[in-house]
N, C-alpha and C positions, 0 to 999 in steps of 0.2 A: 789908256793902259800901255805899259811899256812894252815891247815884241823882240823878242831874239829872232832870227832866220838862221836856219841851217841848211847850205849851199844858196849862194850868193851870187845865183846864174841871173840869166836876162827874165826869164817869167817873175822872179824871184825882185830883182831892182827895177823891171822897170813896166811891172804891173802891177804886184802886191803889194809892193814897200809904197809905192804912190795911192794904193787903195789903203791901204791902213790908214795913211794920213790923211784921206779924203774920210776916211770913216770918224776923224777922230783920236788916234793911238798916236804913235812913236815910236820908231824902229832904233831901240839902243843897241843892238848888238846883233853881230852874225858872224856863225867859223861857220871855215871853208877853209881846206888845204892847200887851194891855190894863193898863192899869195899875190897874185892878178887881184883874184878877187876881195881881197883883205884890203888891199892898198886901193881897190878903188870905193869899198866901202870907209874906210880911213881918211879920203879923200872928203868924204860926206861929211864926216864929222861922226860916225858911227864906228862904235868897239870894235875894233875884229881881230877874233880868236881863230886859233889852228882847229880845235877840237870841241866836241858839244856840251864836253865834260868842263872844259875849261870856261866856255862862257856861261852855263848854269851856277858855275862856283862864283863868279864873276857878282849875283845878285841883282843886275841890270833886268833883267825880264821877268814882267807878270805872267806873260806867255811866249810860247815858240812856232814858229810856221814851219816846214820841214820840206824843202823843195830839193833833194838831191834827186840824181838818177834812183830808178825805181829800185834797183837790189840794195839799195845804203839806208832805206828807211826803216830799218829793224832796229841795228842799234841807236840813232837817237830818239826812237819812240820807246827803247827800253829807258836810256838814261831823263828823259822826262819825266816818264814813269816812277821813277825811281824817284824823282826828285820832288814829284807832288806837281808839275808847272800841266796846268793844259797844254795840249798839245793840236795842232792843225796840219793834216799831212798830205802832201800832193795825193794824186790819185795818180794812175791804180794804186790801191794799197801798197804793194810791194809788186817784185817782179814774176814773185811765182805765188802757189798759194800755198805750200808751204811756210815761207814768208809772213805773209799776212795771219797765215793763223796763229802763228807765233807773236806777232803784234799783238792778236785781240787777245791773246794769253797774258801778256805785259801788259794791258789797260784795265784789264774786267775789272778789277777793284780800286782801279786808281782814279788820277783828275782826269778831268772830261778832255776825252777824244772827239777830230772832226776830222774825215775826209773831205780832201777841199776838193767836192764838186760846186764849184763856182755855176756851172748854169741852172742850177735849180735856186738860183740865186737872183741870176738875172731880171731885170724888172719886168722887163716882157712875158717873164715867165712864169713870175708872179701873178700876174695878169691874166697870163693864159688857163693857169689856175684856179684863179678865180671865178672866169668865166664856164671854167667846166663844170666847177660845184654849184654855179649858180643856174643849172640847166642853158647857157645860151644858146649850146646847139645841139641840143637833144641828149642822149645816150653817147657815149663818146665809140664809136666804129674801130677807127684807124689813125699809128700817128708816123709818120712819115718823117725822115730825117735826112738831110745831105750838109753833111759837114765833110770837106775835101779841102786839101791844099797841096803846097809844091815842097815836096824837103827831098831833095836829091841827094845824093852819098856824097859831097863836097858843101854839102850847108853846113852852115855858122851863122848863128842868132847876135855874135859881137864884130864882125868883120875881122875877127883876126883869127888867133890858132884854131884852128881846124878841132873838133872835137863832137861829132854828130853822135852821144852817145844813142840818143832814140831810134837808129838803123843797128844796135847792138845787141843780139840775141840774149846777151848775158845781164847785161846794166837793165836792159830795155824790157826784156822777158818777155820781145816781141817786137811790130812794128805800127805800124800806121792803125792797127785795129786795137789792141792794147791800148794804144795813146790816144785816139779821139772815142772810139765807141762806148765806153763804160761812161761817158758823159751825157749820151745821149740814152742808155740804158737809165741811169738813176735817174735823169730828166722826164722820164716816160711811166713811171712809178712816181716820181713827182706831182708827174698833172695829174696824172691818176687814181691816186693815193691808193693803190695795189701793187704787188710786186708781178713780175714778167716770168712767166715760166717755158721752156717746150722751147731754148734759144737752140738756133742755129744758125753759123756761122758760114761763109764762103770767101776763102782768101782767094786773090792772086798777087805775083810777084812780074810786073809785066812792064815795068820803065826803068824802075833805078835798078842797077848792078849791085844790090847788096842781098843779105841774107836774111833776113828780115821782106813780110809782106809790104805792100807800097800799096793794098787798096784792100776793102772790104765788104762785102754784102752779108749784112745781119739780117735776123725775123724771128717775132716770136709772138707770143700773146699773153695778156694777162691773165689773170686768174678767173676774171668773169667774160674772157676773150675776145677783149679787144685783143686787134692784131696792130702787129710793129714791124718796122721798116724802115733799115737805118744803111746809108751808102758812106764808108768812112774812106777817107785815099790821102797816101802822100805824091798823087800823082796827075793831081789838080793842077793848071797854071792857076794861077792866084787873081789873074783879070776874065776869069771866066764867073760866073753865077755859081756859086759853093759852097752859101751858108742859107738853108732853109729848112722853117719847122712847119708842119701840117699837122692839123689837127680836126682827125672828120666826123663830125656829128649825123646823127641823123637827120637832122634840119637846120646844119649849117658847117662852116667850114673855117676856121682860125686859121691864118696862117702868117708869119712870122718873119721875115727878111733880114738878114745881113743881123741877127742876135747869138747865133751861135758863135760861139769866141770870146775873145779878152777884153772887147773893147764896148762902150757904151754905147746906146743908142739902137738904129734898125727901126724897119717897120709892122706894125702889126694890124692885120683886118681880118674882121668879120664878115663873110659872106654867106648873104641867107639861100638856103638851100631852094625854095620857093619862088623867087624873084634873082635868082644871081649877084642883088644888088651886093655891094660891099662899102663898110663902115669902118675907116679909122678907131682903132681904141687908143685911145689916150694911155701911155704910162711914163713914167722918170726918164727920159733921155739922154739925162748927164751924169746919170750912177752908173758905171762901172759894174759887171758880177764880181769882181773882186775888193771893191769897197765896199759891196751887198754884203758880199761874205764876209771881209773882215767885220763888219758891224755886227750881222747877227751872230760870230763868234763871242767876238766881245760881251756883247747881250748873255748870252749863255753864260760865259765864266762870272759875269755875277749872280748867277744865278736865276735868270731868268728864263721864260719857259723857250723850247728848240725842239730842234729833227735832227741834229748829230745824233748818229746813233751807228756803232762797230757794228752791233750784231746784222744790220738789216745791209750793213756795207758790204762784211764779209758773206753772206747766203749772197748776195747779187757777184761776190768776185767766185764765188763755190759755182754758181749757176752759167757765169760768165767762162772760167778755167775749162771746165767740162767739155765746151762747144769751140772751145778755141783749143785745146789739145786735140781734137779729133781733126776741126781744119788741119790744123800744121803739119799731121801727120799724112794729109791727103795733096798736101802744097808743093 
């Protein structure tokens, strides 16, 4: 299937645009304003238009992926919308939840909407899924999360102009906890397959110089309460231990390495609660959550069966806003 992208950053060329093609697709076409980023999609051998209007006109895309900063993703989820094209759109939905509810207002009746959480995608995490429905380690207790990394107020993902829009209260509609935690919120409802209610959040702003949080402590429970626990930071060095999932059963313990993120691979074991022993689980090593995800998009717009699904995106960005506007306000 053919894919338009709109904004043509680095998650954008050089995770998705590689996972589509690992999936299968074809990335004909992406506008972006920057004309950096046109000319280096042009250089690919791929369309690139000024506006979203202009490459839907264009007829090059079965579908579109939408990775601009978080306050830009209203109108091309409207002009998709509009146009009939499924649509796939970074997470969080938008930058505020005004935003987003305007989105799911622009989808309810049209072609199929996905928030692109990639790690509910992940094959690990698939896996880890699995093993929860399949009783492997009892009742599920508690899931535990550390995803952390290094973005200081002078980061750039292309080694050139300076443009850290995700330390931007406005674009950003937040910091370091807006941009990783709602990953690991939909993750956790994921393995779960219940939604997390009773969130409470705890910012600080305690290394980078900007105005935006730089680290996070989350907690909440689900509906039949399990409890959650989630450490999000942009204030991580990056050679420290920073990417782990836990998942505690009653009579046993998942737990998951180096899978949180963009990239494929990590490890995954089971430890029996009884003996401590621990057992390697096998799963996909060289898939990608963003070839996961573009595949099972793909899958979907032919209509086959999925878990895109706006409404249970937006209650989780409704449940999320809640507990992150009363931080911000104590920050």
């Amino acid at each position: 299937m053919r894919w338009g992208i709109v904004g043509y950053g680095w998650v954008a060329r050089d995770y998705m645009a590689p996972g589509i093609a690992a999936a299968g697709g074809v990335v004909t076409a992406i506008a972006d304003p920057s004309p950096a980023s046109r000319t280096r999609a042009a250089a690919a051998g791929i369309a690139a238009f000024e506006t979203t209007e202009a490459m839907l006109a264009s007829g090059l895309c079965d579908l579109i992926y939408i990775a601009t900063p978080n306050d830009a993703h209203l109108a091309p989820v409207r002009a998709c919308a509009a146009a009939g094209i499924p649509m796939l759109c970074e997470k969080p939905i938008a930058a505020s939840l005004e935003q987003g509810e305007a989105m799911a207002a622009a989808v309810a009746d049209g072609p199929l909407y996905g928030t692109a959480f990639d790690q509910r995608h992940h094959p690990a995490h698939r896996r880890i899924a699995e093993a929860v429905a399949d009783d492997a380690i009892g009742r599920p207790v508690a899931i535990r999360i550390l995803y952390a990394c290094w973005v200081d107020p002078d980061w750039t993902p292309d080694g050139g102009a300076h443009d850290n829009w995700r330390a931007d209260p406005v674009r950003a509609g937040g910091g370091a906890v807006i941009d990783l935690a709602l990953h690991g919120l939909d993750l956790a409802e994921r393995l779960l397959g219940e939604p997390l209610v009773d969130l409470a959040i705890a910012l600080q702003r305690r290394i980078h110089a900007y105005a935006v949080d730089d680290g996070g402590m989350l907690s909440a429970r689900s509906a039949s309460g399990v409890l959650f626990q989630s450490h999000v930071a942009y204030n991580c060095a990056e050679n420290l231990p920073r990417r782990r999932l836990e998942v505690l059963g009653e009579r046993g313990l998942l737990i998951a390495t180096d899978t949180m993120g963009q990239t494929a691979g990590g490890t995954l074991v089971q430890q029996c609660g009884s003996t401590g022993a621990q057992t390697p689980l096998a799963f996909d090593t060289a898939t990608s959550p963003f070839a996961a995800q573009a595949a099972a998009f793909m899958a979907a717009a032919r209509g086959g069966p999925h878990d895109f699904s706006m409404p249970r995106d937006l209650a989780l960005m409704r449940l999320f806003d809640r507990a992150y506007q009363e931080a911000r306000s104590c920050l």
